[in-house]
Every structure is written in C-alpha cells, then in structure tokens.
C-alpha positions as CSV (number, residue, x, y, z in Angstrom):
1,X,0.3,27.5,-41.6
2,X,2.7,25.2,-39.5
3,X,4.7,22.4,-41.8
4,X,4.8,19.3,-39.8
5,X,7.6,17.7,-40.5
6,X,8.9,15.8,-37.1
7,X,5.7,13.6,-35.3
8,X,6.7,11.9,-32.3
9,X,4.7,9.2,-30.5
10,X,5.1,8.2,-27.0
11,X,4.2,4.7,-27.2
12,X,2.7,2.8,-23.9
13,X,4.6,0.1,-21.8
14,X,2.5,-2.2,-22.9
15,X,3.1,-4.4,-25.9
16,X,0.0,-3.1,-28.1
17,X,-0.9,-1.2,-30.5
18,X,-3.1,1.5,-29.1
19,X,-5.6,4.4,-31.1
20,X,-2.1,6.7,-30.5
21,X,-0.4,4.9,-32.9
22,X,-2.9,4.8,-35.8
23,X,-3.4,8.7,-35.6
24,X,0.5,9.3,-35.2
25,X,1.1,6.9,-38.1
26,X,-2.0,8.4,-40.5
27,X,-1.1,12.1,-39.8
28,X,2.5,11.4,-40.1
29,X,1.9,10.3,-43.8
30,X,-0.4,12.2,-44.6
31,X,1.6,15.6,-44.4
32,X,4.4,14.0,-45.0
33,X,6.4,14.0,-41.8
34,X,8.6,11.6,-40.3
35,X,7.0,9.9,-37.2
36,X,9.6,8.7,-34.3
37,X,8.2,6.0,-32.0
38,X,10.1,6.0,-28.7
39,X,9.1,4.4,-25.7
40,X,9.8,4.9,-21.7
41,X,10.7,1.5,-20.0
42,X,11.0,1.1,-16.1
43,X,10.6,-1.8,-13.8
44,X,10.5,-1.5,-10.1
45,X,11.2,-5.3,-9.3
46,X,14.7,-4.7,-11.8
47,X,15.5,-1.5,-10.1
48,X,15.2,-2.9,-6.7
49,X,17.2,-6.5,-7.5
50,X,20.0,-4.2,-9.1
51,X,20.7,-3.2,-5.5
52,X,22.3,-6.7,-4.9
53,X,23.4,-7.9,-8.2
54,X,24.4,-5.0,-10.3
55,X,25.4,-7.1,-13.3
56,X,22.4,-9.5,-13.1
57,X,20.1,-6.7,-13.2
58,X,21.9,-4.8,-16.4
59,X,21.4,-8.0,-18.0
60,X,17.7,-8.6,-17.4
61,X,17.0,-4.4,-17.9
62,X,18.5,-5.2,-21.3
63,X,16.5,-8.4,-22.0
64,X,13.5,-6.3,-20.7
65,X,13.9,-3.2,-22.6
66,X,15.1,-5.7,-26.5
67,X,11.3,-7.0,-26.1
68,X,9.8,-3.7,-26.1
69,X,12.4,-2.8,-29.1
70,X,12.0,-5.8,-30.8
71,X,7.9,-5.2,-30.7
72,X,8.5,-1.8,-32.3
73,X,10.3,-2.4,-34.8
74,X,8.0,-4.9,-35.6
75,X,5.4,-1.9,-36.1
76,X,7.9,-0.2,-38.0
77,X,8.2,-2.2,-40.4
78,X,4.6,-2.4,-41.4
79,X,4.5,1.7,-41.9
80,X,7.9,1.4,-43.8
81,X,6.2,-0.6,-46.1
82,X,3.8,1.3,-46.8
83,X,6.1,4.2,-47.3
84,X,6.5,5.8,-44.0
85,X,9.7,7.5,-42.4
86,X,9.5,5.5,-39.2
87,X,12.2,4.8,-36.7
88,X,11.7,4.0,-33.2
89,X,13.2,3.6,-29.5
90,X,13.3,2.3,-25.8
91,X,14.5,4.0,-23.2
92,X,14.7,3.0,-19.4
93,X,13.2,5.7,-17.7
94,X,13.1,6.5,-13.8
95,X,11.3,9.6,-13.7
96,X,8.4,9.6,-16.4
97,X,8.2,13.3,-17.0
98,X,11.4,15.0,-16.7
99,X,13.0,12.2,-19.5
100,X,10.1,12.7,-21.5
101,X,10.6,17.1,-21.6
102,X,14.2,16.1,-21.6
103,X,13.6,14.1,-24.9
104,X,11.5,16.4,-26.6
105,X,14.1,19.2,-25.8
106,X,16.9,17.1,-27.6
107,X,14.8,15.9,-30.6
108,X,12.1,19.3,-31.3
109,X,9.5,17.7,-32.6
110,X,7.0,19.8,-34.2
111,X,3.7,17.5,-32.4
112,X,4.0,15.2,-29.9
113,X,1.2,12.6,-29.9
114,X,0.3,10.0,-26.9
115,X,-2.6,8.2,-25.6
116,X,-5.0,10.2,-23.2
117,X,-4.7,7.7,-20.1
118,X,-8.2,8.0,-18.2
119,X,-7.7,8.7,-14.3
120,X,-10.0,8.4,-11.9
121,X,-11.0,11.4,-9.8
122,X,-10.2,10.2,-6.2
123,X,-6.1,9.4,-8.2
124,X,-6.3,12.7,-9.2
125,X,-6.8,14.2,-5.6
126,X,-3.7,12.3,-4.1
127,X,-1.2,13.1,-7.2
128,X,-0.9,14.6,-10.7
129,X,-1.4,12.8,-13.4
130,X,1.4,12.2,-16.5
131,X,-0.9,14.1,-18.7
132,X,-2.1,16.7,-16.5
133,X,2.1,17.5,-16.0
134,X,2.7,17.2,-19.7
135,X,0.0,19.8,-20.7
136,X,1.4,22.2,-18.4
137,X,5.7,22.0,-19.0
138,X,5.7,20.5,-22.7
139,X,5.8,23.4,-25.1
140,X,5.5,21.7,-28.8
141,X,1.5,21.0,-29.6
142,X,0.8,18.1,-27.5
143,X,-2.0,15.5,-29.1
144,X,-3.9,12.9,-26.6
145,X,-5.9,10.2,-28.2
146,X,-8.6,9.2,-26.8
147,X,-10.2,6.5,-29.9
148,X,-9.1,5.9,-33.3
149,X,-12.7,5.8,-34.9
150,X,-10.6,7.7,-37.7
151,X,-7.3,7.1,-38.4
152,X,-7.2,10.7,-39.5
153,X,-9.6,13.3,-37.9
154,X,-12.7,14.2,-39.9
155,X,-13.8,16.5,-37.9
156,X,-12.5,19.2,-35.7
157,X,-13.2,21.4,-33.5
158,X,-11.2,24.7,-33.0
159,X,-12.2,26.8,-29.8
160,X,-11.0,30.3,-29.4
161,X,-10.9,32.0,-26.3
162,X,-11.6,36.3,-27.3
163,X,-12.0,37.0,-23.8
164,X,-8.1,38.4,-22.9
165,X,-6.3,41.0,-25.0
166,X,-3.2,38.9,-23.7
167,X,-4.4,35.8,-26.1
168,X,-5.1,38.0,-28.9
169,X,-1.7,40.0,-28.7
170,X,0.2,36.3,-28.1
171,X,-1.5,34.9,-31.1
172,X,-2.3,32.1,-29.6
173,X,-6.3,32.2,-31.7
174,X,-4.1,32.0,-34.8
175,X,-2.1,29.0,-33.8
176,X,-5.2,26.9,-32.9
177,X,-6.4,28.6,-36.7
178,X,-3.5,27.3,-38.1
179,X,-3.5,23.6,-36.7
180,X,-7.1,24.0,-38.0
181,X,-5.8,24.5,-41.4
182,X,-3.8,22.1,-41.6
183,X,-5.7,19.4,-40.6
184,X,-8.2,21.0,-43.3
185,X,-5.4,20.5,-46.2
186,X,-3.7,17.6,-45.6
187,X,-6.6,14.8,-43.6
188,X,-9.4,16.4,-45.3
189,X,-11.1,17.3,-41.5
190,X,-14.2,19.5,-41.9
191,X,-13.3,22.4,-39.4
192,X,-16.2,24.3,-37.1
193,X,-15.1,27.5,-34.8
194,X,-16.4,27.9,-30.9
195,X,-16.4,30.8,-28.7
196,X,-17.8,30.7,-25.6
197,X,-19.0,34.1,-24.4
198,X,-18.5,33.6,-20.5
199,X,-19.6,36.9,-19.0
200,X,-19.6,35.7,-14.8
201,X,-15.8,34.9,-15.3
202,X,-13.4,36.5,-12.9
203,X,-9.6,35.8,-13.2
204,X,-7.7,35.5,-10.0
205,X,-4.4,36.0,-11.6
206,X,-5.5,38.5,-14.1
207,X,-8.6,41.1,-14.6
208,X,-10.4,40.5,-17.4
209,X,-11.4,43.0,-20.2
210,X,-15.4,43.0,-18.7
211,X,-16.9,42.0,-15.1
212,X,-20.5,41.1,-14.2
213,X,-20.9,44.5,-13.0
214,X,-20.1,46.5,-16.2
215,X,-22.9,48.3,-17.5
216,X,-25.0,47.0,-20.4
217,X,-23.6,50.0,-23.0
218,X,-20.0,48.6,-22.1
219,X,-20.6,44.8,-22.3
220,X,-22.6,45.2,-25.5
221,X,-19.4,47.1,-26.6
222,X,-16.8,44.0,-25.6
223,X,-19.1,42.1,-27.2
224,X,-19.6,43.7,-30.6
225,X,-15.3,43.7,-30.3
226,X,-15.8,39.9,-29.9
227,X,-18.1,38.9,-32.4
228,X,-16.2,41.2,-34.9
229,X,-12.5,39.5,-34.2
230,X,-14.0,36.2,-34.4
231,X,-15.6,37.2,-37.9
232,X,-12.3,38.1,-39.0
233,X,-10.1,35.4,-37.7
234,X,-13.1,33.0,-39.8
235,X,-12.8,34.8,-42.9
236,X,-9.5,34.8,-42.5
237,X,-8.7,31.1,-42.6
238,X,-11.6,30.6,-44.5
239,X,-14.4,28.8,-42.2
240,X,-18.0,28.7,-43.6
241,X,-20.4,31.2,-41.6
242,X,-22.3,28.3,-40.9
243,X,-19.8,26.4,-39.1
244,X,-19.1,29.3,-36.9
245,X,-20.5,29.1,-33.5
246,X,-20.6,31.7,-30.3
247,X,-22.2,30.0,-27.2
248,X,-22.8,32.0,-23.5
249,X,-22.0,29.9,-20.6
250,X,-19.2,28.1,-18.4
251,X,-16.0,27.6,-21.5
252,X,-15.4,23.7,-20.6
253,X,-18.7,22.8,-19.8
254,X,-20.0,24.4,-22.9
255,X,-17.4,22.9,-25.3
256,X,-17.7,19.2,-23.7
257,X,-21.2,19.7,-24.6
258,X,-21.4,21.0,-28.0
259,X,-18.5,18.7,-29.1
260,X,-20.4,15.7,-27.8
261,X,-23.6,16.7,-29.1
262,X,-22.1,17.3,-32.9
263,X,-19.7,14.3,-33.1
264,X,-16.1,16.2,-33.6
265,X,-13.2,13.4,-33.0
266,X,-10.9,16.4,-32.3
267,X,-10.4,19.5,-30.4
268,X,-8.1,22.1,-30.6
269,X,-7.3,24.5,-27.4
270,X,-4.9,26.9,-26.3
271,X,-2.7,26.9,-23.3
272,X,-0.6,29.6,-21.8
273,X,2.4,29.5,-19.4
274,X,3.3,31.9,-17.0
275,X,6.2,32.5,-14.8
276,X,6.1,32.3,-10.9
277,X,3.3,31.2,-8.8
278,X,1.6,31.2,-12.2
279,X,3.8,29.8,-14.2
280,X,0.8,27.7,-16.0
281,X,-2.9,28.8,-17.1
282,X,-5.0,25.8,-18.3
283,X,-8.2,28.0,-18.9
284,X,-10.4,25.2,-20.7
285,X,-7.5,23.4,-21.5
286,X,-7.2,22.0,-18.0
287,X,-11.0,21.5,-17.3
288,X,-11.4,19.6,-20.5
289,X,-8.5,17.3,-19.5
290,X,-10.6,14.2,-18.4
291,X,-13.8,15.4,-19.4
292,X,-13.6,15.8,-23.2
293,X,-15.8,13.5,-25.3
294,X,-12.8,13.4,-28.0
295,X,-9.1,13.4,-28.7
296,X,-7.5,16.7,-27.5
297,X,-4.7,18.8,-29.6
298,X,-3.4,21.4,-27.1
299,X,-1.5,24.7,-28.9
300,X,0.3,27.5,-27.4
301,X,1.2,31.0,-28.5
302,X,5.0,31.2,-30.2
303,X,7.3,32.5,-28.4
C-alpha cells in the first residue's frame, strides 16, 4: 500500500482558494503527509518591459511574485493551525511545463495534486493543453480536481484495464488497487472496481490478446481469464462482490457513464509510457481527460 508522505499542490495564478486546495490540504492530513504549496508566476507585460529597463522590471517581478507569496502564506497559516505540515512557494516561470517536471524531479513528491482546468474543444485542436502534457511526461500519481463537494473523497472509483498482458506483468492494476486502498484507510472512501470488457478494440501500436475475429471458444476463454484475474485482484484488496462491476462497450465512454450515473467524486486510472513514436499511451486515461464527471487520480506502473 503506498505511504504518502510528500503532497504537492500546484496552486493557480490567481489569488483564490480553489477545490485543489481543500483536497490537497484534507488528504494531506489525513495520512499524515506534509503538503507543499508552490506556485508558477509569469507575466508577459513584465517580461516584455524588462527588455528596456532591466532593473525596473526585477523590481516589479518581485513586487508581483511577494503578493502571490504573501497570499500563500496566508493559507498556510490557517492549515498550520490546525496542525498541518504546510510550507509554500512562488516561482516565476517562463515555460509552464518543463519548470513544473523540473520541480517535481528536484522535490519527489509521492502525489501531485492541481486543479483540472476545463478547455474548450476548438483550444484543444490548435495546442495541447497544460494537463493533457502533464498526464503524459509527469511520472508521480498526478490528481486533477475537478469540485470539492468533499474535502476528502467518499467515493471512488478504481478502473482496471485486463485487456494487455503488458498491464498485468507492469503491475500497473495493483497500483490503481493500492491508491484504492489507501484512500479506503485513511479518508474513509467506499471503493467500487470497473472493467470494461471492450471486445472491437484494435491497438495500432500493439496487438491485443483477442480480435473481433477470434472464434467464440477462444474469446469465451480470454474472458473466463478476465473475469477470474479481476476476482482475484478484488479479493485481494478486499472489495465487496457487490461493488465489483464488468461492463462491455467503448472503456471511456462506459466509465464516464457509470461514474456519472453512481455519484463517485473520484476516479483512479492507469497510464503507461512508451519510448519513441510511442513514447505515451493514454488508453482511457486520455479520453477521460475533459470528459470525466469527477476528479481524476492518474497511476502508473513502478518502474
């Protein structure tokens, strides 16, 4: 079961208090980790007057960037009264992603949390998105908030994906368990299983264990080997039979569905990286980006 020890929150530029914050600050204490609040500061109009008057602008970066600390430290100080390991800090930061992998390299957090920021599809088409980029080059669990109806998540949903031997040899079914797990211990969170039996699936980068065109003898074979490793892995980590569900259809439209329809304020997938022209496979992970009804928590196998 992973020990959470080191949370960090990417807060916002803006000067709020956002639902990122109150699930970074109620998981932190509730397992007992220390939460890190750091922030990304940047400000085109500075950059750009800095190009005449290099000491005016260092000046007004700094005035810019003492606001943004002074306002966190504000926020820290209300968790460190209530006996939370908080500390916090701004950064000014040109390029968005590579400081922020650059930062998580240096500190090794064991979950970074942010704020799922909503783009809209015809954005999407033109550039990719922070948290389309984050999902596929940050390697700790990565945690995007959507709403902070509970502080702590109450209920979860943990989807495995049975369909690759890769995922099963990787372990990544056992990290998502895991997470699961503790979520169960330490916030209380009632956790349900999903797999999604997709049998019209073809892989472009990878052939799957079955294909439409198998016959029935050998597809109700793959999917007796299914059912019976996703028994195990639930009696394993202990989930109730009845909160154990396996579902046919497409993976994220299924999921969306079934996790609207039941009310989960968290799901858990997996993610796996590749190296070369595939160096990233989203799988469900991807779809469910902008689509989920709920805060995502994104896992991937140990290395």
């Amino acid at each position: 079961m992973p020990t959470l020890q080191r949370v960090l929150l990417i807060a916002p530029t803006a000067l709020s208090r956002t639902p990122a914050f109150d699930r970074a600050s109620a998981l932190a204490r509730a397992m007992g980790a220390s939460l890190h609040i750091v922030a990304f500061d940047f400000s085109e109009v500075l950059e750009v007057a800095g190009l005449f008057d290099h000491q005016a602008m260092a000046q007004a970066r700094e005035g810019y960037l003492q606001v943004h600390r002074q306002w966190l430290e504000q926020q820290a100080s209300v968790e460190q009264a209530n006996g939370l390991r908080v500390t916090t800090e701004v950064l000014w930061a040109k390029a968005p992603l590579q400081d922020i992998l650059d930062y998580v390299t240096d500190y090794h957090p064991d979950l970074v949390i942010k704020d799922a920021q909503p783009v809209p599809v015809l954005r999407r088409i033109f550039y990719r998105p922070l948290d389309w980029l984050l999902l596929r080059d940050l390697h700790p669990p990565l945690h995007l908030v959507t709403d902070s109806r509970h502080p702590l998540p109450l209920k979860v949903l943990a989807a495995l994906d049975l369909s690759h031997l890769e995922y099963l040899n990787h372990g990544l079914n056992q990290r998502i368990l895991e997470m699961g797990a503790a979520l169960s211990r330490h916030c209380g969170a009632l956790v349900h299983l999903l797999n999604v039996v997709d049998w019209a699936t073809e892989s472009a980068s990878d052939l799957p264990i079955y294909s439409p065109d198998n016959n029935l003898s050998m597809r109700d074979a793959v999917n007796d080997a299914q059912q019976e490793a996703f028994e195990t892995l639930a009696e394993r980590y202990a989930i109730a039979p009845e909160h154990c569900h396996r579902l046919e259809g497409v993976p994220h439209q299924v999921i969306t569905r079934f996790a609207a329809d039941n009310d989960f304020d968290l799901m858990i997938l997996g993610r796996v990286h590749r190296r070369g022209l595939q160096r990233f496979v989203g799988g469900s992970a991807e779809q469910l980006l902008y689509h989920a009804p709920c805060s995502l928590m994104l896992v991937e196998p140990q290395e």
